[in-house]
PDB file of N, CA, C, O and CB in Angstrom:
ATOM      1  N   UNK A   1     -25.697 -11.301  -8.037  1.00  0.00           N
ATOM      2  CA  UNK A   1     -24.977 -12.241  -8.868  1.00  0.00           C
ATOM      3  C   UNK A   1     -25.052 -13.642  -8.264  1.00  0.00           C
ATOM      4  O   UNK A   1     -25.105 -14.481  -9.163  1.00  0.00           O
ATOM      5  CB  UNK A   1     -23.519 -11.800  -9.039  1.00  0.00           C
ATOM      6  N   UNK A   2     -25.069 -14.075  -7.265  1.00  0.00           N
ATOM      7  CA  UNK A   2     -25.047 -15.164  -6.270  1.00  0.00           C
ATOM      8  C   UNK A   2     -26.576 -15.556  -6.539  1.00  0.00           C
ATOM      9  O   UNK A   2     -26.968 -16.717  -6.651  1.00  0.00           O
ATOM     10  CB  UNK A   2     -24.605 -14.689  -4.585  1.00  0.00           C
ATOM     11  N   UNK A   3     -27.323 -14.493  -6.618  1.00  0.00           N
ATOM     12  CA  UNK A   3     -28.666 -15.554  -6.299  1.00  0.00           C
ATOM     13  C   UNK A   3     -29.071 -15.122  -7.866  1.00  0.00           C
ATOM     14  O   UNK A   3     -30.283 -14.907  -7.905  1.00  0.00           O
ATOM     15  CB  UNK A   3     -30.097 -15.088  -4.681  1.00  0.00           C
ATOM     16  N   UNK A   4     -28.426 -14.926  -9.187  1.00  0.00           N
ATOM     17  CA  UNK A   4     -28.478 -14.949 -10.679  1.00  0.00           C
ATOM     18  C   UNK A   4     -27.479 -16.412 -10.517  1.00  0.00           C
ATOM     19  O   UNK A   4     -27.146 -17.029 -11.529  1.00  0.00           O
ATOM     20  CB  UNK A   4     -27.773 -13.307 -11.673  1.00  0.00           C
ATOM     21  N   UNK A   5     -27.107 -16.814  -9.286  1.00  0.00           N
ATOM     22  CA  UNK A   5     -26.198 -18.226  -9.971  1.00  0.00           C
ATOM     23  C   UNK A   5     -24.720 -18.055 -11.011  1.00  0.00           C
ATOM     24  O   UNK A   5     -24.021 -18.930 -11.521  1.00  0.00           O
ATOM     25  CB  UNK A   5     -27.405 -19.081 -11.104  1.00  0.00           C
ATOM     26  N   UNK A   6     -24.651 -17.094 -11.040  1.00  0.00           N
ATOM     27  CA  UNK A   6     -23.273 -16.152 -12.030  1.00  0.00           C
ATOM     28  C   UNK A   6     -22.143 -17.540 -11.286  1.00  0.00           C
ATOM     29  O   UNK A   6     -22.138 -18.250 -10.280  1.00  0.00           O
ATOM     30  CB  UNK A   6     -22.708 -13.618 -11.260  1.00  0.00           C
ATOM     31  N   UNK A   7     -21.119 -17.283 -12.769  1.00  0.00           N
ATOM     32  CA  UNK A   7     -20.197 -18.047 -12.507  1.00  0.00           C
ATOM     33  C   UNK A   7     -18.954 -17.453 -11.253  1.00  0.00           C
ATOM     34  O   UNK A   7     -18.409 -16.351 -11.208  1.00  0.00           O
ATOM     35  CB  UNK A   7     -19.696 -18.319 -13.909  1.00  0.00           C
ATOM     36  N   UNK A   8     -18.807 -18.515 -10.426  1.00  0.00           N
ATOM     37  CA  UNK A   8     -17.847 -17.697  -9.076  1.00  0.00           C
ATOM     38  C   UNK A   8     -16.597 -16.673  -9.833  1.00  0.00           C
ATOM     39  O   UNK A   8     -16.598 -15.447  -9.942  1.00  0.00           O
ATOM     40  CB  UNK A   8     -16.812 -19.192  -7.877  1.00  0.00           C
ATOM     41  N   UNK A   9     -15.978 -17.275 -10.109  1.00  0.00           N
ATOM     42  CA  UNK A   9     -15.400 -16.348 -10.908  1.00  0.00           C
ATOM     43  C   UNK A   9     -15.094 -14.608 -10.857  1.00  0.00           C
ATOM     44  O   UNK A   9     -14.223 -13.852 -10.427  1.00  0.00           O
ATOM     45  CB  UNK A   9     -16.075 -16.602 -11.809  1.00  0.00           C
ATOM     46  N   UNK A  10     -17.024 -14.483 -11.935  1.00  0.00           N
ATOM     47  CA  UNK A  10     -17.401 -13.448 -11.943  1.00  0.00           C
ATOM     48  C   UNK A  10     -17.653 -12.750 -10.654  1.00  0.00           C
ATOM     49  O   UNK A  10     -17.439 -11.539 -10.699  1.00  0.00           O
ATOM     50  CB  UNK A  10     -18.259 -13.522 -12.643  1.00  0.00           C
ATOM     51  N   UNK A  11     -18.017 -13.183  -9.631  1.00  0.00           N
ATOM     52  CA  UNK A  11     -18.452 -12.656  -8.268  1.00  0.00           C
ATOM     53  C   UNK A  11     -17.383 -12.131  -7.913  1.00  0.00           C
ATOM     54  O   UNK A  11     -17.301 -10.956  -7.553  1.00  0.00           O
ATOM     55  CB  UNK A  11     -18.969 -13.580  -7.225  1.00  0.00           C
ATOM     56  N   UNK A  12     -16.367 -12.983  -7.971  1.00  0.00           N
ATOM     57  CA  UNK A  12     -15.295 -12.868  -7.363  1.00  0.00           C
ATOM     58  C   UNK A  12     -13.823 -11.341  -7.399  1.00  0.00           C
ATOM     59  O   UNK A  12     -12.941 -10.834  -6.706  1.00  0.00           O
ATOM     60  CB  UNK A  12     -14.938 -14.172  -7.856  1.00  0.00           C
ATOM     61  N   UNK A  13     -14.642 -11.231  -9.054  1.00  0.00           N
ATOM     62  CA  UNK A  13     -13.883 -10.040 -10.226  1.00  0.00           C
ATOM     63  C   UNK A  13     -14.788  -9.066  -9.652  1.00  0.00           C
ATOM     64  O   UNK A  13     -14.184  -8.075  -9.240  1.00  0.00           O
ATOM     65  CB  UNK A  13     -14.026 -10.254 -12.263  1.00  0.00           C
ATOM     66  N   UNK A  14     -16.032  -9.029  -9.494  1.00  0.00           N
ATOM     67  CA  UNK A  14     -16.754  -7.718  -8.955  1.00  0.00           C
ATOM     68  C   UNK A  14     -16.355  -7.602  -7.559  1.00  0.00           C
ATOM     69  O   UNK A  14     -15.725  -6.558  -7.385  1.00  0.00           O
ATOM     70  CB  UNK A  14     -18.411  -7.748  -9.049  1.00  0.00           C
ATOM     71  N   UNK A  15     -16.503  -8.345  -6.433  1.00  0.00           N
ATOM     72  CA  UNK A  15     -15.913  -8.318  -5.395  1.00  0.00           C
ATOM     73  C   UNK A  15     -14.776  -7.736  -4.923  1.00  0.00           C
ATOM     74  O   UNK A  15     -14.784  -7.167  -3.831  1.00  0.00           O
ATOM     75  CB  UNK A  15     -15.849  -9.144  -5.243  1.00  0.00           C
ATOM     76  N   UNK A  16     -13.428  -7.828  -5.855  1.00  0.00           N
ATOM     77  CA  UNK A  16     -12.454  -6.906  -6.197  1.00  0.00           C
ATOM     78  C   UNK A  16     -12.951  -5.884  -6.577  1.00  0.00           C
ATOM     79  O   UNK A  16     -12.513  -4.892  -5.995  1.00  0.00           O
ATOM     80  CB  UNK A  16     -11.632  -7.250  -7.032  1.00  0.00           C
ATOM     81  N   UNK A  17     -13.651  -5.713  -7.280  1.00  0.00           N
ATOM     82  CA  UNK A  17     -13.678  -4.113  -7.873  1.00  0.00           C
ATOM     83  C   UNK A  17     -14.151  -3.071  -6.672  1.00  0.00           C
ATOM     84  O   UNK A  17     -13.923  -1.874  -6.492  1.00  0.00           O
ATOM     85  CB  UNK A  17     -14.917  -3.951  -9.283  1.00  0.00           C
ATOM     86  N   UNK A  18     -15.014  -4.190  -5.830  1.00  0.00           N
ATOM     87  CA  UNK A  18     -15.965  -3.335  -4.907  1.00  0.00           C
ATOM     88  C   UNK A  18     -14.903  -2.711  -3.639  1.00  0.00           C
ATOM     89  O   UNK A  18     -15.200  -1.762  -2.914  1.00  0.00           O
ATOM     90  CB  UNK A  18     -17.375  -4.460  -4.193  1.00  0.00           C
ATOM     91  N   UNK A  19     -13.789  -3.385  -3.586  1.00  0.00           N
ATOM     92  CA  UNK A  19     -12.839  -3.613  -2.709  1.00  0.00           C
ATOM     93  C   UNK A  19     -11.805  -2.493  -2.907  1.00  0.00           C
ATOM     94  O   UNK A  19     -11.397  -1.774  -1.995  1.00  0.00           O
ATOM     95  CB  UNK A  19     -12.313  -4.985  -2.860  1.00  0.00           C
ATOM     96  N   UNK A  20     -11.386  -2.414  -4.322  1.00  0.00           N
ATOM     97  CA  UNK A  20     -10.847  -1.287  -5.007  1.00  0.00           C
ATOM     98  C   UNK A  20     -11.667  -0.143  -4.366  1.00  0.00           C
ATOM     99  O   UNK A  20     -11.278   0.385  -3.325  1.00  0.00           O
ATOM    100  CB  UNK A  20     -10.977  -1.391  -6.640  1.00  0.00           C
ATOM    101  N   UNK A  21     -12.729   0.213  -4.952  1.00  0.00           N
ATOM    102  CA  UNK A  21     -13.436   1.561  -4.818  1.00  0.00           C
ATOM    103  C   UNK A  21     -13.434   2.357  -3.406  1.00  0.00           C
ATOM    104  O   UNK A  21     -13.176   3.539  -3.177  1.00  0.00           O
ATOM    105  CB  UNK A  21     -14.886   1.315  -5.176  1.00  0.00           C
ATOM    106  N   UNK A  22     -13.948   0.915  -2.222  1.00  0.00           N
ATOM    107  CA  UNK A  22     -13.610   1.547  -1.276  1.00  0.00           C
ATOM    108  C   UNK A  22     -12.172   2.108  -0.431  1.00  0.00           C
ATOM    109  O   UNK A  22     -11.786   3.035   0.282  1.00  0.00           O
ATOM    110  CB  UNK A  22     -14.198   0.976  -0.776  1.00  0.00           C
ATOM    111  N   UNK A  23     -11.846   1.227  -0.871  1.00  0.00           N
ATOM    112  CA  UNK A  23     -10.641   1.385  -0.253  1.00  0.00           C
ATOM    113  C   UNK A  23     -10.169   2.509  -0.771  1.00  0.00           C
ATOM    114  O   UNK A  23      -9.756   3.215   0.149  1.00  0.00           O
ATOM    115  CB  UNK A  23      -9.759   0.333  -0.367  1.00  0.00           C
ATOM    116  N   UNK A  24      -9.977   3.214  -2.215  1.00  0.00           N
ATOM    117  CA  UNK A  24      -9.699   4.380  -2.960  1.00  0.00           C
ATOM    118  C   UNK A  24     -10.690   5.551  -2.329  1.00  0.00           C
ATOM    119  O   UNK A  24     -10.367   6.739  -2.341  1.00  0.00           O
ATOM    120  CB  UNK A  24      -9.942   4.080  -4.589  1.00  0.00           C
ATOM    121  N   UNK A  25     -11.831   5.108  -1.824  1.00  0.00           N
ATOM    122  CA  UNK A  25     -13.159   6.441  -0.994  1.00  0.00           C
ATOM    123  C   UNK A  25     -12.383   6.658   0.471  1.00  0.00           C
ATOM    124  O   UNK A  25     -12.457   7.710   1.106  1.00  0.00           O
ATOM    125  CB  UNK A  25     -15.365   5.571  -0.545  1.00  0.00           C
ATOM    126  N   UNK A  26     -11.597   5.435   0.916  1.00  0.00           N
ATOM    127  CA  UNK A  26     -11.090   5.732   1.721  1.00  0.00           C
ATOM    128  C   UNK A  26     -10.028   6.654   2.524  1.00  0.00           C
ATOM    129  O   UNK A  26      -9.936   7.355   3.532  1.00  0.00           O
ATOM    130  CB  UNK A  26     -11.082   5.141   1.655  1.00  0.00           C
ATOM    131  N   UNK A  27      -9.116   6.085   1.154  1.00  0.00           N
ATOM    132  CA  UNK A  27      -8.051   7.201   0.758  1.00  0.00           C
ATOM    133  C   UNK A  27      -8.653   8.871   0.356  1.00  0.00           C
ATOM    134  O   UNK A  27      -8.022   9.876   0.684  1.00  0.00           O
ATOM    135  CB  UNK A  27      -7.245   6.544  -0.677  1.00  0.00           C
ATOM    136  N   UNK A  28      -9.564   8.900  -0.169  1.00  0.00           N
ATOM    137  CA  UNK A  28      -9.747  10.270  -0.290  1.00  0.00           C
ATOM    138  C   UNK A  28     -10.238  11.112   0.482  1.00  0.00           C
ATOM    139  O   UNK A  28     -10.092  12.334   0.462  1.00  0.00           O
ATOM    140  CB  UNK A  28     -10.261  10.476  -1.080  1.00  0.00           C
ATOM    141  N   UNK A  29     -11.295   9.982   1.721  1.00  0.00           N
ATOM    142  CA  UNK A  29     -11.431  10.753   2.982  1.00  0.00           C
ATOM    143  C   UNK A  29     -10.881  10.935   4.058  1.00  0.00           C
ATOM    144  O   UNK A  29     -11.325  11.650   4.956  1.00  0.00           O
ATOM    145  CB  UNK A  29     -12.157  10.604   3.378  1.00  0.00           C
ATOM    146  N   UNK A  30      -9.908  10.338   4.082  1.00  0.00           N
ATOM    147  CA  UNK A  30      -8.489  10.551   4.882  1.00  0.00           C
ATOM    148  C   UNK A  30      -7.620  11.713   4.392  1.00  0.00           C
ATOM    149  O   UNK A  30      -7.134  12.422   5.274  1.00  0.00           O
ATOM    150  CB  UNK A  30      -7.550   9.234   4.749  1.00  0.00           C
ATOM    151  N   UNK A  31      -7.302  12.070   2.867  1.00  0.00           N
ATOM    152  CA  UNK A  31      -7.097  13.289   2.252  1.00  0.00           C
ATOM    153  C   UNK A  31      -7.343  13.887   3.114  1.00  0.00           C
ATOM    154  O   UNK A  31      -6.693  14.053   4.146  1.00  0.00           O
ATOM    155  CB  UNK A  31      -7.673  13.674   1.190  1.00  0.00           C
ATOM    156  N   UNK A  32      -8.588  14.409   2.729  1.00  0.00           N
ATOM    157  CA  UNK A  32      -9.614  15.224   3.292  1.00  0.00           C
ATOM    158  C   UNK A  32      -9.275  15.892   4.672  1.00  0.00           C
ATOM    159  O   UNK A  32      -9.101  17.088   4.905  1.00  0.00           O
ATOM    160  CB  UNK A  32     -10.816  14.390   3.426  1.00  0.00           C
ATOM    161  N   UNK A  33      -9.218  14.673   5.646  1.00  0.00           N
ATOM    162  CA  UNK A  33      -9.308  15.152   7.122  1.00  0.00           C
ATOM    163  C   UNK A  33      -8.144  15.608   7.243  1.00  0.00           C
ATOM    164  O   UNK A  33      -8.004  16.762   7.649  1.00  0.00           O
ATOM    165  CB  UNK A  33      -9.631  14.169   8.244  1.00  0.00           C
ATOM    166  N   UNK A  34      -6.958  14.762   6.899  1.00  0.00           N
ATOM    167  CA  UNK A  34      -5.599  15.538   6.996  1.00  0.00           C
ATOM    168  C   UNK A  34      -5.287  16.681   6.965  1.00  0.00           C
ATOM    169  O   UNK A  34      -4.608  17.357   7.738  1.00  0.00           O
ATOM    170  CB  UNK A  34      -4.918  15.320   6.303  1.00  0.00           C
ATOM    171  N   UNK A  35      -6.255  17.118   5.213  1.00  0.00           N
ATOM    172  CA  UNK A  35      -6.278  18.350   5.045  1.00  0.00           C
ATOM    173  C   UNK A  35      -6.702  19.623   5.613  1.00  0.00           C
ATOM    174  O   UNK A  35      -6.069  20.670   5.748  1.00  0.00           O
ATOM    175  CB  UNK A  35      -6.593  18.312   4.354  1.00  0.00           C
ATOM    176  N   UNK A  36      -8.078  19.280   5.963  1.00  0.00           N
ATOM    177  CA  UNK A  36      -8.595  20.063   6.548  1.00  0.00           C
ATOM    178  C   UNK A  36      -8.623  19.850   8.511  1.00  0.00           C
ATOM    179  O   UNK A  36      -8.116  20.616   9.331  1.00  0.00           O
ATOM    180  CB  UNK A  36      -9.843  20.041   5.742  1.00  0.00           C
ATOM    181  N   UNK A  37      -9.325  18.673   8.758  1.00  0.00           N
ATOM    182  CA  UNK A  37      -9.232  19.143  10.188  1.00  0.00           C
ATOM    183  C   UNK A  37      -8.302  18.941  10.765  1.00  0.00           C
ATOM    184  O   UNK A  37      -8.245  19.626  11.786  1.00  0.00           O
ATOM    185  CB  UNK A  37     -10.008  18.776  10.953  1.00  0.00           C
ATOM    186  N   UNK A  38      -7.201  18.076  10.565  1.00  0.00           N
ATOM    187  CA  UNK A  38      -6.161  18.288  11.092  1.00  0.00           C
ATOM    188  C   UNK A  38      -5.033  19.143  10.876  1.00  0.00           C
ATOM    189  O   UNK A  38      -4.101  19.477  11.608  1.00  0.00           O
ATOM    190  CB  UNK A  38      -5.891  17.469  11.128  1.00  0.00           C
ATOM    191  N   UNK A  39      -5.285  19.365   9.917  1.00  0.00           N
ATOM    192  CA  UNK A  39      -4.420  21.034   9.609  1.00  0.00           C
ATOM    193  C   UNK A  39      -4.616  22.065  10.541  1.00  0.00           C
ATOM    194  O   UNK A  39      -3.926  22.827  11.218  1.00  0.00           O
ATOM    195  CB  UNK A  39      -4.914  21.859   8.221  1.00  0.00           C
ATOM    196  N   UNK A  40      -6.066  21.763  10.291  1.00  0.00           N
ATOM    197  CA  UNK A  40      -6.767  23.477  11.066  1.00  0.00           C
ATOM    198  C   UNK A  40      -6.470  23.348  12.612  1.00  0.00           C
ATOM    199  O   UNK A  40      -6.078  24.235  13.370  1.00  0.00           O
ATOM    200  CB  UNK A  40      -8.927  23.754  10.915  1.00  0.00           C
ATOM    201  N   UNK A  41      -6.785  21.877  12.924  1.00  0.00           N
ATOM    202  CA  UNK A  41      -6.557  21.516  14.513  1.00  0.00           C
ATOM    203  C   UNK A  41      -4.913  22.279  14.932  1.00  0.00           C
ATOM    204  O   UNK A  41      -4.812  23.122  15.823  1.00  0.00           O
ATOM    205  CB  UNK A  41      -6.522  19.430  14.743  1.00  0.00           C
ATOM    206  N   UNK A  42      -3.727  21.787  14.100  1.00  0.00           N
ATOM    207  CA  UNK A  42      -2.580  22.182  14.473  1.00  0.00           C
ATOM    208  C   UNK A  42      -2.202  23.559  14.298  1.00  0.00           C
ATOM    209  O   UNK A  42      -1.414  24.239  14.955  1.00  0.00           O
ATOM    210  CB  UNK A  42      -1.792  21.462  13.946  1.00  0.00           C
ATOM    211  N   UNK A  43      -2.968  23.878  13.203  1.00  0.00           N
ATOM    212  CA  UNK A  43      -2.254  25.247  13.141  1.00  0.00           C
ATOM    213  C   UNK A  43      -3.477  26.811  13.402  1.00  0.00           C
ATOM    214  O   UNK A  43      -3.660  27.851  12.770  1.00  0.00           O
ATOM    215  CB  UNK A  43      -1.453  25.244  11.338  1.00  0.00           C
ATOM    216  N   UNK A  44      -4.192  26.087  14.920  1.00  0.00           N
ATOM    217  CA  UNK A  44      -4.645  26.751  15.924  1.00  0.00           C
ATOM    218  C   UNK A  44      -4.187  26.946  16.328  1.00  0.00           C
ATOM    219  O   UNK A  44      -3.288  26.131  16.538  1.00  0.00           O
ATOM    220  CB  UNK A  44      -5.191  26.648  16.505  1.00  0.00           C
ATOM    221  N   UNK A  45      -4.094  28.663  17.224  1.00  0.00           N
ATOM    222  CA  UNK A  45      -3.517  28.867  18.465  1.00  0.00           C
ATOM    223  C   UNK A  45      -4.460  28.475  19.600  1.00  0.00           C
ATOM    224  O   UNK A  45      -4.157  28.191  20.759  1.00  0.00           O
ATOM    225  CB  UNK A  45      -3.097  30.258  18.576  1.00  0.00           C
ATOM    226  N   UNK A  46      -5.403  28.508  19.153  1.00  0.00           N
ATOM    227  CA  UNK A  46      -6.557  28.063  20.367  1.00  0.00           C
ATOM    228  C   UNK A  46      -6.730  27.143  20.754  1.00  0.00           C
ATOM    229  O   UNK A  46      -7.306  26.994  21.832  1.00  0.00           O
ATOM    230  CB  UNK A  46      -7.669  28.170  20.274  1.00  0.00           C
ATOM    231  N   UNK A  47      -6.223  25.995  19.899  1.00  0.00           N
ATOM    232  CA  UNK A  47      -6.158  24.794  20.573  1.00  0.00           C
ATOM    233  C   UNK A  47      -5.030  24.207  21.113  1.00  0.00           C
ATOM    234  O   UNK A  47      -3.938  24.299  20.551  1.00  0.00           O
ATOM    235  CB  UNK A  47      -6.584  24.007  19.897  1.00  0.00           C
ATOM    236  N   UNK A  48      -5.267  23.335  22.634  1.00  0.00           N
ATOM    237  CA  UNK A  48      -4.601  23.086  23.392  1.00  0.00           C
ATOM    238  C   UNK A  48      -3.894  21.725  23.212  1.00  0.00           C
ATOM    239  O   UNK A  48      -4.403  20.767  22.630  1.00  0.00           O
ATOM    240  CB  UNK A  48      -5.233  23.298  24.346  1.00  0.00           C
ATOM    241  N   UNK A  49      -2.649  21.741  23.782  1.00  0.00           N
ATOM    242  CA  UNK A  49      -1.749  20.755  23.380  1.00  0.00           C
ATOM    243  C   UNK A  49      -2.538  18.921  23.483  1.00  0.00           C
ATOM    244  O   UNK A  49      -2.463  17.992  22.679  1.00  0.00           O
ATOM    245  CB  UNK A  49      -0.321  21.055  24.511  1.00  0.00           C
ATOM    246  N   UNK A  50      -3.362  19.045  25.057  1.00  0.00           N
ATOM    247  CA  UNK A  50      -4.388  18.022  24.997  1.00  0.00           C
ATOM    248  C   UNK A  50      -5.267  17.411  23.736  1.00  0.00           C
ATOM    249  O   UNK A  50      -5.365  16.228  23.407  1.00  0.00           O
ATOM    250  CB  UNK A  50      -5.224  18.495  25.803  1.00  0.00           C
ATOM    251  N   UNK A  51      -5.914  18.643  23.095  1.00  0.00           N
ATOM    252  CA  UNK A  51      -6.540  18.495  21.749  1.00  0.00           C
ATOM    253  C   UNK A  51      -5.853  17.795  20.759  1.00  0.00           C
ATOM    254  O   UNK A  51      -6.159  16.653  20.416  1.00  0.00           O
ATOM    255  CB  UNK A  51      -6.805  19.690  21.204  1.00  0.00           C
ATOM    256  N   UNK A  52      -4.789  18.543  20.215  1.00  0.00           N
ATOM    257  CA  UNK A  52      -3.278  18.053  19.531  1.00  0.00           C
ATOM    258  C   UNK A  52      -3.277  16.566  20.014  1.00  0.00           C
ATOM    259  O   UNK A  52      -3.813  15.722  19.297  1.00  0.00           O
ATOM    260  CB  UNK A  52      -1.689  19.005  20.189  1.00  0.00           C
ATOM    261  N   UNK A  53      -2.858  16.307  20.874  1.00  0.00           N
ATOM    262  CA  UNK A  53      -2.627  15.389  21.375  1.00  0.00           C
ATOM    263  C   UNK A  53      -3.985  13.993  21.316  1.00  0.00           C
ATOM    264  O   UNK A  53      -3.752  12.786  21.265  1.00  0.00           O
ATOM    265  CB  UNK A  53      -2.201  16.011  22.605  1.00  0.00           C
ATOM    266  N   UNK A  54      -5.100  14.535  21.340  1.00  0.00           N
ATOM    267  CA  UNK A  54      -6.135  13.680  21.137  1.00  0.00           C
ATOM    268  C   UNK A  54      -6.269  13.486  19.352  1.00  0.00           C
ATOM    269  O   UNK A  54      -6.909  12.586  18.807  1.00  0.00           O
ATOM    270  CB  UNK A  54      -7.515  14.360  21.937  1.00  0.00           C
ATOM    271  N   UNK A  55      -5.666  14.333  18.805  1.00  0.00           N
ATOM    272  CA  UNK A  55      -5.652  14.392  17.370  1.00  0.00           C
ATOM    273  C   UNK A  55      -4.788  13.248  16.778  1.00  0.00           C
ATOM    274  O   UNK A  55      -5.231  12.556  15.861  1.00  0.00           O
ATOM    275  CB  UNK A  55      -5.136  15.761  16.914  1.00  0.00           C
ATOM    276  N   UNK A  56      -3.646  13.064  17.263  1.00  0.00           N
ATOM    277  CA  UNK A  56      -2.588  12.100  16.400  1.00  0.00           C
ATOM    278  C   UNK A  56      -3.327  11.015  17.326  1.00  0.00           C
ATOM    279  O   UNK A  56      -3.600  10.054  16.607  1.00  0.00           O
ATOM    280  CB  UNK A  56      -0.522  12.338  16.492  1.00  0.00           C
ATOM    281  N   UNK A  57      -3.704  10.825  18.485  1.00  0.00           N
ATOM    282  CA  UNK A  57      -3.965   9.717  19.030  1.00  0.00           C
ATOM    283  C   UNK A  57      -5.109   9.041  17.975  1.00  0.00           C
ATOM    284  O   UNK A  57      -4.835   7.921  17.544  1.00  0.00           O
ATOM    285  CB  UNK A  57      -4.391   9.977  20.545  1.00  0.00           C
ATOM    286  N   UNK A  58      -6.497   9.728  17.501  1.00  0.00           N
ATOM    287  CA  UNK A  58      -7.179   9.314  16.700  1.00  0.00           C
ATOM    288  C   UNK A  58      -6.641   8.936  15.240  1.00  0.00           C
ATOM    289  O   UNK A  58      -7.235   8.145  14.507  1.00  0.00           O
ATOM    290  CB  UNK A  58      -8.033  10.113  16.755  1.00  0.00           C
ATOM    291  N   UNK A  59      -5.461   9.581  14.900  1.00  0.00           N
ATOM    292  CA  UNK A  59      -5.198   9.252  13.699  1.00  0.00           C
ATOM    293  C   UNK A  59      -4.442   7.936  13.264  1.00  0.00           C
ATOM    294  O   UNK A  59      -4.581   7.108  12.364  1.00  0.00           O
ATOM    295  CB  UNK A  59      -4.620  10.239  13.309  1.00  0.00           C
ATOM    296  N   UNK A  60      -3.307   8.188  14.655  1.00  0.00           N
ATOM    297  CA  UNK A  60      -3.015   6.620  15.049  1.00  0.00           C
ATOM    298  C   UNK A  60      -4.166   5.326  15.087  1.00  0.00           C
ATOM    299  O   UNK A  60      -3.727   4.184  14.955  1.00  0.00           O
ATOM    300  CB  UNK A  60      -2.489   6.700  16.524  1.00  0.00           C
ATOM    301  N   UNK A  61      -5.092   5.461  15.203  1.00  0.00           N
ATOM    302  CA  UNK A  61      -6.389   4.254  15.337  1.00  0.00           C
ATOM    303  C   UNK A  61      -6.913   4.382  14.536  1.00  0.00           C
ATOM    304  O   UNK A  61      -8.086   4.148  14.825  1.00  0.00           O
ATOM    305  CB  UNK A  61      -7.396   4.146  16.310  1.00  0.00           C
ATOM    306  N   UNK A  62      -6.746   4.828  12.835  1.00  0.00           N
ATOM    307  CA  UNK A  62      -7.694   4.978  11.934  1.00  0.00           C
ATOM    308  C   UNK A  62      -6.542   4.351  11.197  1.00  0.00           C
ATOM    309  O   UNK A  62      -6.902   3.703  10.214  1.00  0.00           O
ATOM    310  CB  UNK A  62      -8.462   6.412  11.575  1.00  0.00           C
ATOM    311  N   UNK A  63      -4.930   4.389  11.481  1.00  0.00           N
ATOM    312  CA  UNK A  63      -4.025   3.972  10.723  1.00  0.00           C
ATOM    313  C   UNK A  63      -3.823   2.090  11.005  1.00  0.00           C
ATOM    314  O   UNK A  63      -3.549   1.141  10.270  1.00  0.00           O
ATOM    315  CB  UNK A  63      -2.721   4.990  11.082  1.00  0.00           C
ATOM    316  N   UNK A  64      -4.064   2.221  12.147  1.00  0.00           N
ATOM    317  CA  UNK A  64      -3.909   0.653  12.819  1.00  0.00           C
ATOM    318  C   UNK A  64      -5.290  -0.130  12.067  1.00  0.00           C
ATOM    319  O   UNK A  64      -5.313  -1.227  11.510  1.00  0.00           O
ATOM    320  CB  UNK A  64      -4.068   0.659  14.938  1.00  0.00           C
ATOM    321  N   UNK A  65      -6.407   0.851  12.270  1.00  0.00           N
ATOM    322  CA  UNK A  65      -7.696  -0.222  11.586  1.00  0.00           C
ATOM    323  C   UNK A  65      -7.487  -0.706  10.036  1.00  0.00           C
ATOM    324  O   UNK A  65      -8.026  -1.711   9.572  1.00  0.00           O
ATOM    325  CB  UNK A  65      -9.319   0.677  11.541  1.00  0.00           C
ATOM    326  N   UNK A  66      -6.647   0.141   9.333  1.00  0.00           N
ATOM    327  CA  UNK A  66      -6.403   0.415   7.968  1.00  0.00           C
ATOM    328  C   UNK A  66      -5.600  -0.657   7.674  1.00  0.00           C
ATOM    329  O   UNK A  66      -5.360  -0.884   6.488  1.00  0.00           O
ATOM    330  CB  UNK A  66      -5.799   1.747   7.632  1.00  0.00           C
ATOM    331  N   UNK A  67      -5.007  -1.560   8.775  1.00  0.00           N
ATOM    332  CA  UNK A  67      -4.104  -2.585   8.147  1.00  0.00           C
ATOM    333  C   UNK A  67      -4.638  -3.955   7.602  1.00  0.00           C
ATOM    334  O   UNK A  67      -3.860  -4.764   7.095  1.00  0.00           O
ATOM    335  CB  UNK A  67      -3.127  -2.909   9.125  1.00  0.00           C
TER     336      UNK A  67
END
């Protein structure tokens, strides 16, 4: 659109949209992990409190990047 010369505007309305989408892909792959590997992580007996513990630590730094 930029190098079609499109009115800013318009760039600007797709730019949002593009912004929307990810951010919504984002949300759904965060779903995801919640769901599954961190579920499964906690409600192991095999895994050790260290693990657990490396688990919320990563989730904590995916929540902080998210701001």
């Amino acid at each position: 659109m930029i190098e079609s010369q499109r009115y800013c505007p318009e760039i600007l309305t797709q730019l949002r949209a593009v912004r929307s989408a990810v951010k919504s892909l984002e949300a759904d792959v965060l779903q995801t992990h919640l769901t599954t590997c961190v579920t499964e992580t906690f409600s192991s007996k095999r895994v050790s409190k260290a693990e657990k513990d490396q688990k919320i630590k990563e989730l904590i730094g995916i929540f902080k990047r998210f701001d």
